[in-house]
C-alpha positions, 0 to 999 in steps of 0.5 A: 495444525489442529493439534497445535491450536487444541493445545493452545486454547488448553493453555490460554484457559489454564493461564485465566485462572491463574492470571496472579502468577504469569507475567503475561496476564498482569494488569488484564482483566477478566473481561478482557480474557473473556473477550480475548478467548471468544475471539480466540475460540472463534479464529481457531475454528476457522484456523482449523480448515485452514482459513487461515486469511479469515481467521487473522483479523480475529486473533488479531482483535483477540491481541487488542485484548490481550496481548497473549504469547498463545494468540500471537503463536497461532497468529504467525502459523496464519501468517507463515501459510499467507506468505507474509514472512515480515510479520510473522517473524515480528509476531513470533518475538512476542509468542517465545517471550516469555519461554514455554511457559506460556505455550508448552514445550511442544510449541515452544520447540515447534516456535524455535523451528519457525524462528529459525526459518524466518531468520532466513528470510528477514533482516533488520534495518536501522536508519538514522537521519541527521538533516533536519527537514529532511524525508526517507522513504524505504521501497516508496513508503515513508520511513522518516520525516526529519531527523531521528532513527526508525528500525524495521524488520524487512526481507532479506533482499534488496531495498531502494531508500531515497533521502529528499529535502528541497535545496538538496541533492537526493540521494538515491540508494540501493540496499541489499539486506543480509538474512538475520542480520542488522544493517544500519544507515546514517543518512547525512544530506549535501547541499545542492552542488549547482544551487537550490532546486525546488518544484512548483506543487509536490510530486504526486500533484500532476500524476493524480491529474494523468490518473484522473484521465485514465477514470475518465476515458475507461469511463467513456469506453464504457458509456459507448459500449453501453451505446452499442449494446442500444443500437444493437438491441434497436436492431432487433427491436426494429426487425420484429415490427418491421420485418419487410421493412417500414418508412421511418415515420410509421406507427410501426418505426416510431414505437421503436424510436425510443431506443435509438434515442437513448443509444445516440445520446449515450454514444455522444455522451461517452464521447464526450466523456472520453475527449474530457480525458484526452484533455485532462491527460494532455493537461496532466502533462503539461503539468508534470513538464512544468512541476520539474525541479528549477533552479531558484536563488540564482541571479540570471545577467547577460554579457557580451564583449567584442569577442564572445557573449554569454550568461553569468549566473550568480548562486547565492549560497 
């Protein structure tokens, strides 16, 4: 590893002073390689005792100023020790480029050998969404909002996407992605068979409500343990002035009565706050029953005859 990044800074400063001829200088100042290269000088130090998770976030600023294939070599060599493969991959593309020329034929042999150990790992997805209005999400995380394509370098393994629009059915897709390989989806929404449904607030709405309860009631625990802690400390308190015991109003009992005070009223304190809790986690949920998916658009009418009785409901489409 500390050969690799001694080599490296060799070629970035060669590559300075002939920043004319290389492609991967053009349009970059000198004030910006200046810059890019203390920073770059900087990482590597930590890059060499193996820091590699300090390290990143300085080549990373070090690319901001100069998007050069040497930072982005040693910026996968950090990944690749931190597990993060997806990254590492899409850095890697960058570094190779534009050939050795840029990192030498040592590195950019070493670079070949890690572009076909990720390849292993990560796979390509490309979605396309058709329905106007329509979300994606992939594995939870927005992908797309409306109509259009987005492409992603991900793990080779299984995925979840999930396609929403209110008035639609959800469609709910597992994916499993083959190493180096290019998967593409077109995502084209139905209409709800059985009418429009809808939810009175977004999803997430009620659950940061049944969230909050939770702050609330470790809070509460909290405050009591802080109480007991009190008591316990009035205790002692009280065993030191009063060792053979002593009536509640002595000088004495009194002097201590201070402490017992505060542990009561912070007892009835982190009560409180604990019932404040229960009570937001019991609304949370009410609220999470009430903000189902109803039906909407539907005309509701009673029937009823000598021989059955019902409900007609009418869908407007």
């Amino acid at each position: 590893m500390i050969l690799r990044v001694l080599v490296a800074v060799a070629l970035l400063c060669s590559v300075a002073r002939a920043q004319g001829e290389k492609p991967w200088a053009a349009g970059v100042s000198a004030e910006n390689q200046k810059e890019a290269l203390a920073l770059y000088d900087q990482a590597n130090e930590l890059f060499e005792k193996g820091n590699y998770l300090e390290a990143l976030p300085i080549y990373e600023k070090a690319l901001v100023a100069w998007d050069h294939p040497g930072i982005h070599y040693n910026t996968v060599v950090c990944l690749i020790n931190l597990d993060r493969s997806v990254e590492a991959y899409e850095h890697l593309q960058k570094a190779l480029a534009y050939g050795e020329a840029p990192l030498g034929k040592d590195l950019y042999t070493q670079g070949q050998t890690y572009q076909r150990m990720l390849s292993k790992q990560v796979a390509m997805l490309e979605v396309t969404l058709t329905t106007p209005g329509a979300t994606v999400q992939l594995d939870g995380k927005p992908l797309l909002d409306g109509a259009g394509t987005a492409k992603r370098t991900v793990l080779a393994t299984e995925h979840r996407v999930v396609v929403e629009k209110p008035g639609y059915k959800t469609e709910n897709r597992k994916i499993v992605l083959e190493p180096g390989k290019t998967t593409t989806l077109v995502l084209e929404m139905k209409l709800e068979a059985r009418g429009r449904t809808e939810r009175r607030w977004a999803r997430w709405k009620p659950w940061i409500v049944v969230g909050a309860s939770g702050v609330l009631g470790l809070a509460g625990a909290f405050v009591v343990t802080t109480s007991q802690d009190l008591f316990g400390r009035y205790d002692a308190e009280f065993q030191l002035v009063c060792p053979d015991g002593c009536e509640a109003t002595s000088p004495e009992a009194e002097s201590v009565e201070g402490i017992k005070h505060d542990a009561e009223s912070r007892q009835r304190l982190g009560y409180g706050i604990v019932a404040a809790g229960g009570a937001t986690l019991v609304a949370g949920l009410v609220l999470v029953v009430l903000n189902q998916p109803r039906l909407v658009g539907a005309t509701v009418t009673p029937t009823a005859s000598s021989e059955h009785a019902g409900v007609l409901v009418s869908i407007p489409w």
